[in-house]
Structures are given as C-alpha cells and as structure tokens.
C-alpha positions as CSV (number, residue, x, y, z in Angstrom):
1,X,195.1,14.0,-114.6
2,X,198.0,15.9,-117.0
3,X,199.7,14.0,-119.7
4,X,203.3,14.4,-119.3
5,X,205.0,14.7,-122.5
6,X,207.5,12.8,-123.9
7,X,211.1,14.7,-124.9
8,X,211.3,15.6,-128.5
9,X,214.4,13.6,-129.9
10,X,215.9,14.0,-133.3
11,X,217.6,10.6,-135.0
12,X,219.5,9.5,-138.0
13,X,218.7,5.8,-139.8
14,X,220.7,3.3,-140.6
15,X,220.8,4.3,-144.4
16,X,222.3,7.7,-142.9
17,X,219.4,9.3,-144.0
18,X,217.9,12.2,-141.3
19,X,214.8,11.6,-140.2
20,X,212.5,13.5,-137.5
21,X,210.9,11.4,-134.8
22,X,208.2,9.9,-136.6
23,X,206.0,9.4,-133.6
24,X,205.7,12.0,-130.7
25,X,204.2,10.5,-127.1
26,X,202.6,11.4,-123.9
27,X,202.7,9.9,-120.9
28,X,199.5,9.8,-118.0
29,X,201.7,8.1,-115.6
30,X,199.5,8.7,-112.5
31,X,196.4,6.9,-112.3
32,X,193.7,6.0,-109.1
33,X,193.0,1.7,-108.7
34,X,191.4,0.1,-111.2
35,X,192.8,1.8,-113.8
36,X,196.7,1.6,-116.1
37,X,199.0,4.3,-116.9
38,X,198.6,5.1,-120.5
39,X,201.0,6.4,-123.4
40,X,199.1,8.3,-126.3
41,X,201.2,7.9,-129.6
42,X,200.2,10.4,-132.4
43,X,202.0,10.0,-135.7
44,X,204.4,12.9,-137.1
45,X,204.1,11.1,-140.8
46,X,202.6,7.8,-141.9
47,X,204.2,5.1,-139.9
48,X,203.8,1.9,-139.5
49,X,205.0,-1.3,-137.0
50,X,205.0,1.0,-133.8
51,X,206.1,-1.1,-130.8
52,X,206.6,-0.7,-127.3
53,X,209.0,-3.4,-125.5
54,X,209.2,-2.7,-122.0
55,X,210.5,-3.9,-118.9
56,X,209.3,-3.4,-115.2
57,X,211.7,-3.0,-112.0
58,X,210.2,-6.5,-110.7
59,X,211.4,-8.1,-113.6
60,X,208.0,-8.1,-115.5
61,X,208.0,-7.8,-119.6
62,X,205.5,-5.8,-121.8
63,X,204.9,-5.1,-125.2
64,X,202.4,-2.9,-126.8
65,X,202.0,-2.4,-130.5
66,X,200.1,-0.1,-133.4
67,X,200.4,-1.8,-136.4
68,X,200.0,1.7,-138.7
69,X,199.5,5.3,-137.6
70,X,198.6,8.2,-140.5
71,X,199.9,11.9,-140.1
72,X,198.5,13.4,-137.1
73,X,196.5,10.0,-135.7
74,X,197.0,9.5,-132.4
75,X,196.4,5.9,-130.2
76,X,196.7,5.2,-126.7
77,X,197.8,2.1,-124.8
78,X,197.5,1.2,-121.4
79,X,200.8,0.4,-119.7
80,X,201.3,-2.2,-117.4
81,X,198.9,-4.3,-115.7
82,X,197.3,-2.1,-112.9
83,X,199.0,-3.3,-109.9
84,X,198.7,-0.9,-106.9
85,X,201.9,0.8,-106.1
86,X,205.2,3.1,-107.7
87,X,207.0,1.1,-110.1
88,X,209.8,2.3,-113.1
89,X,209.9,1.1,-116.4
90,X,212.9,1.4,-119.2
91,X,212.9,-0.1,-122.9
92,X,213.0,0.9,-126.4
93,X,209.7,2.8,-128.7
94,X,210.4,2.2,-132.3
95,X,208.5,2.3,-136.1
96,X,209.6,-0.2,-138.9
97,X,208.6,2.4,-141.4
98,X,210.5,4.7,-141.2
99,X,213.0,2.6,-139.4
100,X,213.8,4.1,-136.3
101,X,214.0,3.5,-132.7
102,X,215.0,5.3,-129.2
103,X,215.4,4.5,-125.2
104,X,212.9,4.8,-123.1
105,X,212.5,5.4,-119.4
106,X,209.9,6.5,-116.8
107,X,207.8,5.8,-113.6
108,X,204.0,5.2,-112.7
109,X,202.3,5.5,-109.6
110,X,198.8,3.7,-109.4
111,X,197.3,4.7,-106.3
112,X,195.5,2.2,-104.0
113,X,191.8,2.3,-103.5
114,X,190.5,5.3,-101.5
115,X,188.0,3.7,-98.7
116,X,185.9,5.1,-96.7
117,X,185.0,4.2,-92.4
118,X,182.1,4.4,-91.1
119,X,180.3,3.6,-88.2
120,X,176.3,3.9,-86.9
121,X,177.9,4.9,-83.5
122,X,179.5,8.4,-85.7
123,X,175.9,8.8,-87.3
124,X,173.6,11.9,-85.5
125,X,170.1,11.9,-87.4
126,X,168.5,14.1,-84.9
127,X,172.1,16.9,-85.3
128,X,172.0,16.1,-89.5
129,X,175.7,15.1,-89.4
130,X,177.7,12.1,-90.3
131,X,181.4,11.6,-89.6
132,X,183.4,9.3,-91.5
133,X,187.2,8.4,-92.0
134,X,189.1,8.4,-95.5
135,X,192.0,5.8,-96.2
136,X,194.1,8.7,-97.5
137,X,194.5,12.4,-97.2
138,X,191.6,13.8,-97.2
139,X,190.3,16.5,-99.8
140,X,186.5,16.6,-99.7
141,X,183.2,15.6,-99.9
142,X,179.9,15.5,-100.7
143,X,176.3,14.7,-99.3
144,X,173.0,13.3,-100.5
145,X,170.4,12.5,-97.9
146,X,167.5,10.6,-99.3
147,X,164.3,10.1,-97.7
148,X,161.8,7.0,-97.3
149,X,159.9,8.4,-100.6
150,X,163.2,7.7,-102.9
151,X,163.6,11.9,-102.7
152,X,166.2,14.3,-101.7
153,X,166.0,15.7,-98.3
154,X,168.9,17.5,-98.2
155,X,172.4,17.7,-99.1
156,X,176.0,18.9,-97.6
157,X,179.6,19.8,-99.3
158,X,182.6,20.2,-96.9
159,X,186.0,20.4,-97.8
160,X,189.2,19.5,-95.7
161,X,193.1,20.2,-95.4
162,X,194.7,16.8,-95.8
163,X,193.8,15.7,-92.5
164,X,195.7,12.5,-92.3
165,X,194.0,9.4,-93.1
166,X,191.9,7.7,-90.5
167,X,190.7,10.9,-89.2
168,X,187.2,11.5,-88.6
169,X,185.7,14.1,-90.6
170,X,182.1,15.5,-90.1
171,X,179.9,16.9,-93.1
172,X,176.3,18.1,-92.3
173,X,173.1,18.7,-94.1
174,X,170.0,20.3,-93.4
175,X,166.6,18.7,-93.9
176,X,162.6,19.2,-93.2
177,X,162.0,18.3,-89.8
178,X,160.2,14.9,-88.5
179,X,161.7,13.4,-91.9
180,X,163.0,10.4,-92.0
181,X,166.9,9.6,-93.4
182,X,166.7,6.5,-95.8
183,X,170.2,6.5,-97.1
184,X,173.3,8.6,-97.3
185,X,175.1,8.8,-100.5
186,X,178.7,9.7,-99.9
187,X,180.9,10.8,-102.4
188,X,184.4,11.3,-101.0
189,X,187.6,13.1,-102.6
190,X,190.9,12.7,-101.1
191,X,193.7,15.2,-101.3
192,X,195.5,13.2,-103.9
193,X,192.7,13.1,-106.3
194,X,191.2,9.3,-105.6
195,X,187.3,9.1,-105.4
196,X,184.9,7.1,-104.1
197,X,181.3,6.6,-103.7
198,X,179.5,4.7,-100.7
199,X,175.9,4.4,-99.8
200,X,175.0,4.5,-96.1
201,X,171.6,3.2,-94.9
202,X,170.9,4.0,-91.3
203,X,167.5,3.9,-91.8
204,X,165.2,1.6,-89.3
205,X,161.9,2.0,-87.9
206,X,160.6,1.0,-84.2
207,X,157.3,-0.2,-84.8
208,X,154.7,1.4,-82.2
209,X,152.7,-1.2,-80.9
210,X,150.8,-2.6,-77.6
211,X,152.8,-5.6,-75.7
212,X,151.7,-8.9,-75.8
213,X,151.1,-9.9,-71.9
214,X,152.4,-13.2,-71.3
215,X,151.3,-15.3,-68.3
216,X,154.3,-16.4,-65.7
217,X,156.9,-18.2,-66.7
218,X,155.2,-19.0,-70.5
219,X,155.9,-17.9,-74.2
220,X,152.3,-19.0,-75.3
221,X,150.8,-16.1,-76.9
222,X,147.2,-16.0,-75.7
223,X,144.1,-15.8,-77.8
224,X,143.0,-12.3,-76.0
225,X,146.9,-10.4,-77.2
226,X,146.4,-11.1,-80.6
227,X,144.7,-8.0,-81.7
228,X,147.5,-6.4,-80.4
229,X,149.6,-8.5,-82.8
230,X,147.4,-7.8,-85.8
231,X,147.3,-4.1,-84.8
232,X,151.4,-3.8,-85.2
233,X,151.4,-6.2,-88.7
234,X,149.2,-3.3,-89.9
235,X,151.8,-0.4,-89.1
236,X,154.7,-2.7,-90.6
237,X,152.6,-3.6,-93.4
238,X,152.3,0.0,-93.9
239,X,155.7,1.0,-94.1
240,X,156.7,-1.2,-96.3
241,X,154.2,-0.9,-99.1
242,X,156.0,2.7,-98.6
243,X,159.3,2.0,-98.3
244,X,160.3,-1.5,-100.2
245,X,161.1,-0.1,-103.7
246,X,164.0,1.7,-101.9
247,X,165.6,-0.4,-99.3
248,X,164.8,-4.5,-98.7
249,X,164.3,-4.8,-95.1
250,X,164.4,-7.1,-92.2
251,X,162.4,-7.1,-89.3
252,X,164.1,-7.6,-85.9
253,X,162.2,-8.8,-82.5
254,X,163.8,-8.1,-79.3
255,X,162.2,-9.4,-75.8
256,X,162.5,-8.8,-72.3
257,X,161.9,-8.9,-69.2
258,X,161.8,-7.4,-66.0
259,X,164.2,-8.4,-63.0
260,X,162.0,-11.0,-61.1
261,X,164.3,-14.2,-61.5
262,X,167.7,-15.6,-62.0
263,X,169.3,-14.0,-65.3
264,X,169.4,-17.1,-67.5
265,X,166.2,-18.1,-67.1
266,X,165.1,-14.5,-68.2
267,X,167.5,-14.8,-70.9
268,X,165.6,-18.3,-71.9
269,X,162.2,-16.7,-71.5
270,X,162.7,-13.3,-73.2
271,X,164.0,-15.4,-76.1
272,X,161.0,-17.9,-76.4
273,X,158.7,-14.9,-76.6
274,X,160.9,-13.1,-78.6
275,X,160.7,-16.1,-81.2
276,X,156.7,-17.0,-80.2
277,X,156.2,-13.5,-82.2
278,X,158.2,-13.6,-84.5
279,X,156.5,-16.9,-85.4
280,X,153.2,-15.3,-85.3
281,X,154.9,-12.2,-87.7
282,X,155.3,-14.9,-90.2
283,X,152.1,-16.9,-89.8
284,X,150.0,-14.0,-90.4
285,X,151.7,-12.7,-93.7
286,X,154.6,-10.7,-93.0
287,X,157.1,-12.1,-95.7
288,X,160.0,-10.2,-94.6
289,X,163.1,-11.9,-93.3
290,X,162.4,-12.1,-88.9
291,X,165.3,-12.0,-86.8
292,X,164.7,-12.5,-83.0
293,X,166.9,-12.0,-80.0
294,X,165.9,-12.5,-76.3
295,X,168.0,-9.9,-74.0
296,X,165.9,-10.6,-70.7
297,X,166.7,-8.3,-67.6
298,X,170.0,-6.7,-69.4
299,X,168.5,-3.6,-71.2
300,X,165.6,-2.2,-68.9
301,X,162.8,0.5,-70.2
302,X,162.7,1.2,-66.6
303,X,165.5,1.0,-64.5
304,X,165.2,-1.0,-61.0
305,X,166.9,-3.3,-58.7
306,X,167.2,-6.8,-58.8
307,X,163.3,-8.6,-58.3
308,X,161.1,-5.9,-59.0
309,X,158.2,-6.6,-60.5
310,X,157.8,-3.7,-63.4
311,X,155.3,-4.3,-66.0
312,X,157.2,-1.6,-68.2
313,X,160.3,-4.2,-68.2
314,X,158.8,-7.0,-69.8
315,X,158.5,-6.3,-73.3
316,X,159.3,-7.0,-77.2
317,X,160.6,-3.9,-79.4
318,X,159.7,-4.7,-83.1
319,X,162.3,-2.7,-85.4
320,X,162.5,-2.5,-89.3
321,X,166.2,-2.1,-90.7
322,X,168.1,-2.8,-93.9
323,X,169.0,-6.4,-95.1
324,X,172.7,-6.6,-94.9
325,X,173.4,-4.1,-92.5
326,X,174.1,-4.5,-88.6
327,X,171.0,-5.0,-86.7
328,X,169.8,-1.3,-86.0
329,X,170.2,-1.3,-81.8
330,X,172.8,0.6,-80.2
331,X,173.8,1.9,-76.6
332,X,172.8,-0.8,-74.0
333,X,172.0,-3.5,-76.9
334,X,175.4,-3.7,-78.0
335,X,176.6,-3.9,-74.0
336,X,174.2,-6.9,-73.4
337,X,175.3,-8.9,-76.3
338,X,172.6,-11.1,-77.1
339,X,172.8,-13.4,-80.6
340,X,170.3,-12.6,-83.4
341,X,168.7,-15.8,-84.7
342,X,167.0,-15.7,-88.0
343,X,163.4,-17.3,-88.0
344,X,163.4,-20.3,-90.1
C-alpha cells in the first residue's frame, strides 16, 4: 500500500520568528481488517512534544504522541482503532519545541475482511478443480494440493477480472493420477488488494470391506462375521498410522437396508446395526471418534421396488473424514436426511 504524503506547509511562531515545518508526515490511509491506518512522522530538526489530537466523524477522540524526534528520525503511529468502514478525521499536529502547530484533515478506509465460500458440492477431485466464491471483487488466486503423505501434489494460479463478489470462480491443478487430495490450501486475492488464506480438507476414505450378514429383523453381530470386522479395523488401522500426523479423523458408519418392510422399521434396524459396529469399532481398538447413522431403504446400492429382497441393499459403508468438517456423503445421503449420532 502507498503512503500518501502529507502537504508541505511553511509557518511563523508566536515569537514572529520563521520557522520551517519541523516535522514532515505521511499518511497510509488504506488498510485491509485487522489492521489501523498509520501516519509516519520524520523530524525536519530536533523536535520534541509531537502530538496528534484528533477527532473522528462519529464523534470519537484520539490522541497520539512522540515525546522527541532527532533530525531525520522518523516514527509511525497507528490511527484510529481499526473499525471496518470509511471514516474522516480533522484536528491539529503540533511540536512544543519548536512551538508550532497546523490543521489537519483526512479520510481512512479500513476494508472488511475478505472471505472466502466454499462448498464440497463445488469440489471435482476426479476433474482437479475447485470453485469457490470471494466476499469482494475478485483478483486472484492461488493453489496448493497436498496429499495423504504431508507432500505437494500439485498446484494451480488463476487470475480473474473483478467478477463481482459471490461469484463462483474455478482454479485447477494437475496431479499424479490414483493420488489422493488431503487438503487444499487456498490463498485468495481480491481486486482491492485484501488477502486471505483458507485450508480445505475434502479428504475421506471409504473403507473396503466385506458386510457383516445380519440375521432377520436383528443387530446382533454374529460370532461367524467378525473376521470380516477384524479384516476392515486392519485397512483403517492402516490409513491412519499413514495419515494422522496430517488430518485428525473421524470414522463415520452408515447402514442399510434393502426394501423388504415398512420404512421406519428399516430406519430403526439400519440404525441398530449401524451403531452394533460401531460399538464393535471401538471395542476392538479403534480410538478414533465413531459416528453412526442408520438410512435404511432411502439410499439403495441397487435400485428396486418396494419388497425386494436384494442382498446388495443391506449394508454398512465405513468412511474416514476430517474432525470438524461435514460428514463426507453427498448426492442421495444428503436427500435422505438421516442424523449422525456420535458413539459414546
């Protein structure tokens, strides 16, 4: 950001005595959120008892101070108190030694926060491009993909013409293929020189496992399925000794079922099962955070009419995803809106 410079303004004392402005100042009157405007005083001789006194259009009063400045130092003080916004200020700059003192008048602009939208539903791994929004006009950005090993799979730059804000805007990247995307660092410039930096993490991982087989009607989870249990601990035991020094993950169970029955109860049963799993998860040394949902007939593997009988149907999906972000199931999940319940 460019200082703008104060005028230069010759004054006589009170003694009638001509004296040169003993200070000269520049003013950085545009600043992004989280920071103050700033006035950089540099001394024309030695000076001492510089003051600012200072009023704001909302009524606000300010005073900033140097007690000495030597030929040619220079100081600068922050202005104001960082609120968000345009506002004008007027007062007086003056020295006690040499005793001098002149108007002074001039607007700031702090600029608000520049945020950045995002959604998983804008997010194509498999095309290598993310679209996000800006809060202002947007200028450009830049793309660091990092993979499950803490290294850089790729990166992207795109620029943009002040597309308004709210608009989605696309940046891609290109990558080794059958890698998997742990995170997304963003770095985002709009138009008017605000900055930000997000971190995305879409990653998640469907485990590849063996379903339990449940008799009718029951969430028991029979001694004969539980090498099929201990065979999927074993793959999510696996990618977490790989993965948990970059992202802390939760593991999500989803059941259900196929269409034989009224809906609820295959709500009911999908969601015992669901949680008879996750229960086992945890018994048998997986110490991540479980969540557990029970969807029964809503999102089918194989689509059929109502009271079929498909083995396909009735089924748990195991899925790792990052703590504190959305539960990573989209499409027909979100449609079927079941409620995640972490296991206790």
């Amino acid at each position: 950001m460019r200082w703008i410079v104060g005028a230069v303004i010759w004054l006589v004392s009170f003694a009638s005595v001509a004296y040169a402005q003993p200070v000269s100042y520049q003013l950085k009157l545009e600043v992004p959120a989280g920071q103050k405007p700033q006035i950089r005083i540099t001394g024309a001789t030695q000076v001492t008892g510089v003051k600012l006194e200072l009023q704001r259009d909302d009524g606000k009063h300010f005073t900033l101070e140097q007690r000495s400045l030597a030929r040619n130092q220079a100081v600068t003080l922050a202005v104001g108190d960082g609120t968000a916004g345009k506002a004008s200020y007027k007062g007086t700059i003056s020295a006690q030694q040499p005793a001098w003192s002149d108007a002074i008048q001039f607007a700031t602009v702090v600029r608000p926060a520049l945020k950045v939208g995002y959604d998983a539903e804008h997010l194509d791994l498999d095309k290598h491009v993310l679209q996000f929004t800006m809060s202002r006009p947007a200028g450009a950005a830049t793309l660091t993909v990092i993979g499950e090993d803490g290294g850089t799979l790729g990166e992207g730059t795109a620029t943009y013409e002040r597309q308004a804000a709210g608009t989605w805007l696309s940046i891609s990247w290109k990558q080794p293929a059958n890698a998997r995307v742990l995170m997304l660092k963003l770095h985002a410039e709009s138009s008017d020189a605000g900055i930000t930096d997000v971190e995305l993490v879409p990653w998640s991982v469907t485990i590849d496992h063996e379903d339990v087989t449940f008799a009718t009607d029951s969430a028991v989870i029979a001694d004969s399925e539980q090498a099929k249990l201990a065979a999927s601990i074993a793959k999510i035991e696996e990618i977490v000794k790989r993965s948990d020094k970059f992202v802390k993950m939760r593991l999500y169970v989803a059941g259900h079922t196929d269409t034989v029955g009224p809906s609820a109860k295959n709500r009911t049963l999908s969601l015992d099962r669901a949680r008879a799993i996750a229960q086992y998860f945890k018994k048998h040394g997986i110490a991540l955070p479980i969540a557990y949902a029970g969807f029964g007939e809503d999102v089918l593997k194989v689509p059929t009419k109502d009271n079929v009988d498909e083995a396909a149907n009735r089924r748990a999906d195991y899925v790792l995803g990052p703590v504190g972000a959305p539960p990573p199931f989209k499409a027909a999940y979100s449609k079927a809106h079941a409620t995640w319940a972490d296991l206790k």
